[in-house]
VOVO-234772 format. One record per residue (C-alpha): residue number from 1; x, y, z. Coordinates in steps of 0.2 Angstrom, whole numbers, plus 5000, padded with zeros to 4 digits. Layout:
PT  seq    xx    yy    zz
PT  NUM     X     Y     Z
...
//
This chain:
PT  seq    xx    yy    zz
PT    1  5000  5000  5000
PT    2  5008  5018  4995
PT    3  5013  5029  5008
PT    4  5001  5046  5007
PT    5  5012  5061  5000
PT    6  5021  5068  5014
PT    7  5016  5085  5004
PT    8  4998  5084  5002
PT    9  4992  5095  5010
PT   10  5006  5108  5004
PT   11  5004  5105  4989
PT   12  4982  5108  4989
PT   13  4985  5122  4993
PT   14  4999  5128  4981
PT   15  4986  5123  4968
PT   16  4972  5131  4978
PT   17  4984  5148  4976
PT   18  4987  5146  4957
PT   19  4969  5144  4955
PT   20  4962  5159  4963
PT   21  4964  5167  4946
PT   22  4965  5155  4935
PT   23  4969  5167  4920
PT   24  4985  5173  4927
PT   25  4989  5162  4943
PT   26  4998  5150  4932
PT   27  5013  5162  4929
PT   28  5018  5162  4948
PT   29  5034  5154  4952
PT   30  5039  5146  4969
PT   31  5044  5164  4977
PT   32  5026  5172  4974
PT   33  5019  5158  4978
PT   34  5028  5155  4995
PT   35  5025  5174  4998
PT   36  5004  5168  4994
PT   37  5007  5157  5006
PT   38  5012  5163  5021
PT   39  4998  5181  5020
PT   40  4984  5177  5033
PT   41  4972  5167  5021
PT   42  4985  5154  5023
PT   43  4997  5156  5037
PT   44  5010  5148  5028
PT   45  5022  5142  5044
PT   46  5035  5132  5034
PT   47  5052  5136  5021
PT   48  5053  5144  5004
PT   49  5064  5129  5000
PT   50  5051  5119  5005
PT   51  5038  5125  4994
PT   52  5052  5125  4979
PT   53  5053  5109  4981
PT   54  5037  5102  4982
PT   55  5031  5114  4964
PT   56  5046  5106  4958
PT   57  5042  5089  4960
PT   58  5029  5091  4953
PT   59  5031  5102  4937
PT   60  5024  5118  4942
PT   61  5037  5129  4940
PT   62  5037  5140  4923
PT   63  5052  5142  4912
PT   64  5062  5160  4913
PT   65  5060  5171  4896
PT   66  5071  5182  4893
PT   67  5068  5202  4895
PT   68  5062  5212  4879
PT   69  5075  5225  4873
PT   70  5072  5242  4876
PT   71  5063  5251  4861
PT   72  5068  5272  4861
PT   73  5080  5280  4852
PT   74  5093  5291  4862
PT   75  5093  5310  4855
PT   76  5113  5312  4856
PT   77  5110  5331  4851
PT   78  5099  5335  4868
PT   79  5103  5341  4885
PT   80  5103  5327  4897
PT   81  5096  5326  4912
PT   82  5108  5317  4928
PT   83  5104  5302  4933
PT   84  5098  5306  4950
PT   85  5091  5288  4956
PT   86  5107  5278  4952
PT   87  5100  5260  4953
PT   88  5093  5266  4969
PT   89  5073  5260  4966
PT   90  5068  5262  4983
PT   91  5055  5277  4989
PT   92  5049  5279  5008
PT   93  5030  5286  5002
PT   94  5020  5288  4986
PT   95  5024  5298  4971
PT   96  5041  5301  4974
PT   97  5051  5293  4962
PT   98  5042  5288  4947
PT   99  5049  5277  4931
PT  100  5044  5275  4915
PT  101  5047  5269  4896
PT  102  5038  5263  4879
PT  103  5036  5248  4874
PT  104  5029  5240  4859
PT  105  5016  5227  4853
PT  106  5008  5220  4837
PT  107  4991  5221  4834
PT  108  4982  5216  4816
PT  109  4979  5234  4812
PT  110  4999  5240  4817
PT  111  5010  5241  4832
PT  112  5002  5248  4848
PT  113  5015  5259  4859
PT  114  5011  5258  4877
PT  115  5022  5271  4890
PT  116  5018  5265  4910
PT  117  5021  5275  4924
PT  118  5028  5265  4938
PT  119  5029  5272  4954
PT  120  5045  5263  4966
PT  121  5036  5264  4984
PT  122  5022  5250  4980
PT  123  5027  5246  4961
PT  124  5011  5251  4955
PT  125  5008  5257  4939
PT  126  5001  5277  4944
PT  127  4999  5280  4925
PT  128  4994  5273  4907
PT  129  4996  5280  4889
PT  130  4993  5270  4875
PT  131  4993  5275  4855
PT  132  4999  5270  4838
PT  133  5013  5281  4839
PT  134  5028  5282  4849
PT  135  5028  5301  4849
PT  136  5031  5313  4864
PT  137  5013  5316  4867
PT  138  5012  5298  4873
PT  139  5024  5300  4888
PT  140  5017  5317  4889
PT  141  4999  5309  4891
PT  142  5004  5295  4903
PT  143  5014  5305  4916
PT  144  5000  5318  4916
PT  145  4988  5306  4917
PT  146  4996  5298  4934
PT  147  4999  5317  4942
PT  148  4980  5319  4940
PT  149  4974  5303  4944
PT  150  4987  5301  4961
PT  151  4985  5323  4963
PT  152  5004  5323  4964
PT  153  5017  5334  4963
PT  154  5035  5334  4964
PT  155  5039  5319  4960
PT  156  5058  5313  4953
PT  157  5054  5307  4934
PT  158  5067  5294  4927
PT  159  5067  5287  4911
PT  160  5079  5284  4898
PT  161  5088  5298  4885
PT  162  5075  5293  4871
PT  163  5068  5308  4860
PT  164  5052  5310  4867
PT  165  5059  5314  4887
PT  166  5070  5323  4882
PT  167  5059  5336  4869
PT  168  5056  5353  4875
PT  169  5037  5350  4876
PT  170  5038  5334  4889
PT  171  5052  5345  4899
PT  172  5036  5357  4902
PT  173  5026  5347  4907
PT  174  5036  5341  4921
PT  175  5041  5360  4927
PT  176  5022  5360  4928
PT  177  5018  5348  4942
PT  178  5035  5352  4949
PT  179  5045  5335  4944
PT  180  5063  5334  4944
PT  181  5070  5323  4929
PT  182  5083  5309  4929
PT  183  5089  5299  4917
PT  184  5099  5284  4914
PT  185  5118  5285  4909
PT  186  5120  5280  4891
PT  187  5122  5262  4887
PT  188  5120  5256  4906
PT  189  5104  5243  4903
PT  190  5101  5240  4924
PT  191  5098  5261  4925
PT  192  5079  5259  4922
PT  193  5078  5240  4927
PT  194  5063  5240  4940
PT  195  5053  5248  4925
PT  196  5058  5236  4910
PT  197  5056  5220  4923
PT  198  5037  5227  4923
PT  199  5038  5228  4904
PT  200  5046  5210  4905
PT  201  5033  5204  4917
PT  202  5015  5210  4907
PT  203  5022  5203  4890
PT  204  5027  5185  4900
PT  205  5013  5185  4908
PT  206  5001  5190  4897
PT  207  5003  5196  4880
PT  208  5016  5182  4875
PT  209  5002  5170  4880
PT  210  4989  5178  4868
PT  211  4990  5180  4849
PT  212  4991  5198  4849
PT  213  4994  5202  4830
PT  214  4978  5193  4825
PT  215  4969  5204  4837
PT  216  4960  5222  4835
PT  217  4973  5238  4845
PT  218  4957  5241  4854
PT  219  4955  5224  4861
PT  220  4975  5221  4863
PT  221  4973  5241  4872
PT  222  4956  5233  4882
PT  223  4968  5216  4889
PT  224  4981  5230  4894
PT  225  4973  5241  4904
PT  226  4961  5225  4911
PT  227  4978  5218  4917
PT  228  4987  5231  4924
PT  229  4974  5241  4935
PT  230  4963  5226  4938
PT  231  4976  5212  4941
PT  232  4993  5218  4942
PT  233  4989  5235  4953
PT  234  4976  5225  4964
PT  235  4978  5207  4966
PT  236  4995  5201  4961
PT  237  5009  5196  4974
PT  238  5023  5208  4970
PT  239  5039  5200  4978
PT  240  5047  5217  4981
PT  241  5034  5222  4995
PT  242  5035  5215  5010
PT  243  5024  5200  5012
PT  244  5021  5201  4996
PT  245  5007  5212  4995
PT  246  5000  5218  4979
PT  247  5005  5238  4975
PT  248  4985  5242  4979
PT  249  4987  5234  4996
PT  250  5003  5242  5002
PT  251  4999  5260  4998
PT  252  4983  5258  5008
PT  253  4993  5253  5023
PT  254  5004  5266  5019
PT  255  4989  5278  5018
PT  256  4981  5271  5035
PT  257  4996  5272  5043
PT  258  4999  5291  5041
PT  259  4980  5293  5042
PT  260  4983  5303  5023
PT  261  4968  5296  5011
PT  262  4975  5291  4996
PT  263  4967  5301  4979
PT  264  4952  5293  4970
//
């Protein structure tokens, strides 16, 4: 007679984790999962190694993809900005430090452009612009878009040296809301890292896993915007918060904590 699995009952629940959303749980690996694990629905008392262990045994963890390249176009002629975060993604409140790029993806009608706005405190994505253009009124549109939604002010704004951050009209736009730019040192890849790991993290997670080039841009822009604000923002495990609380959930701590309400 066969010895029941030391691990059942581990093992239930790591299945019971990865089907709480069945439409993006399966992309978990055994970190977010341990992290799942050990919040208070579970109480999770045992090792990360453990749980490794067990998914490995029996084939749940996902194979790695490697990051997309980055997309702008440095404008050598322009006046850069200093690189004020220096591989420092960290931030001890909201809107302080904000990143941000462009990224692109098909679609059977052309190539949509999609510029997020990332904010380092909780990881959230505070802003969203997406067109069928890469030009400077799409960054223009996202970072205004998060200083309006989040009422903020001040923030430090890093990005790379492509065109569109560094034209005169984007510069304006940041005087406006008081932001101070920074931007990446030329030909240092890790400088915006935290922000292309996003950009790695919704096309393995999501787009790599739909035909997007057979699809409308306003469906490919609805799967998008229903990811990022509806999952990723609210529900996800982020393994760079503590606990690994999704970027919703630790702002409102944050919030509760200083007794400041957080804007609608």
């Amino acid at each position: 007679m066969d010895k029941p699995y030391k691990y059942a009952d581990l093992l239930a629940k790591i299945h019971k984790v990865m089907a709480e959303d069945s439409e993006n749980k399966s992309n978990y690996g055994a970190r977010r999962v341990y992290l799942r694990l050990t919040q208070p629905e579970y109480n999770y008392q045992g090792s990360y190694s453990t749980v490794y262990r067990v998914m490995k045994a029996n084939g749940l963890l996902q194979k790695k993809k490697r990051n997309p390249k980055g997309l702008t176009k440095e404008d050598y002629a322009a006046q850069k900005s200093e690189n004020l975060i220096n591989q420092d993604f960290t931030a001890s409140k909201p809107n302080s430090k904000w990143l941000s790029d462009i990224t692109e993806i098909p679609t059977a009608n052309g190539k949509l452009y999609i510029a997020p706005v990332f904010d380092c405190f909780d990881g959230q994505i505070v802003g969203l612009s997406m067109d069928s253009n890469m030009k400077k009124e799409l960054c223009i549109n996202a970072f205004e878009q998060a200083c309006q939604r989040h009422n903020a002010y001040g923030m430090i704004f890093h990005s790379d040296r492509g065109s569109q951050y560094t034209s005169h009209k984007f510069r304006e736009s940041l005087r406006s809301y008081g932001a101070i730019q920074s931007m990446c040192g030329t030909g240092r890849c890790y400088d915006n890292a935290r922000m292309e790991s996003f950009i790695a993290t919704l096309k393995k997670e999501k787009l790599y896993k739909i035909r997007t080039e057979l699809l409308s841009m306003e469906a490919v822009k609805t799967i998008i915007f229903r990811w990022i604000f509806q999952y990723y923002n609210r529900k996800r495990v982020y393994t760079a918060n503590a606990g690994g609380y999704p970027p919703e959930t630790k702002r409102w701590q944050y919030m509760d904590k200083t007794k400041v309400l957080p804007a609608a």
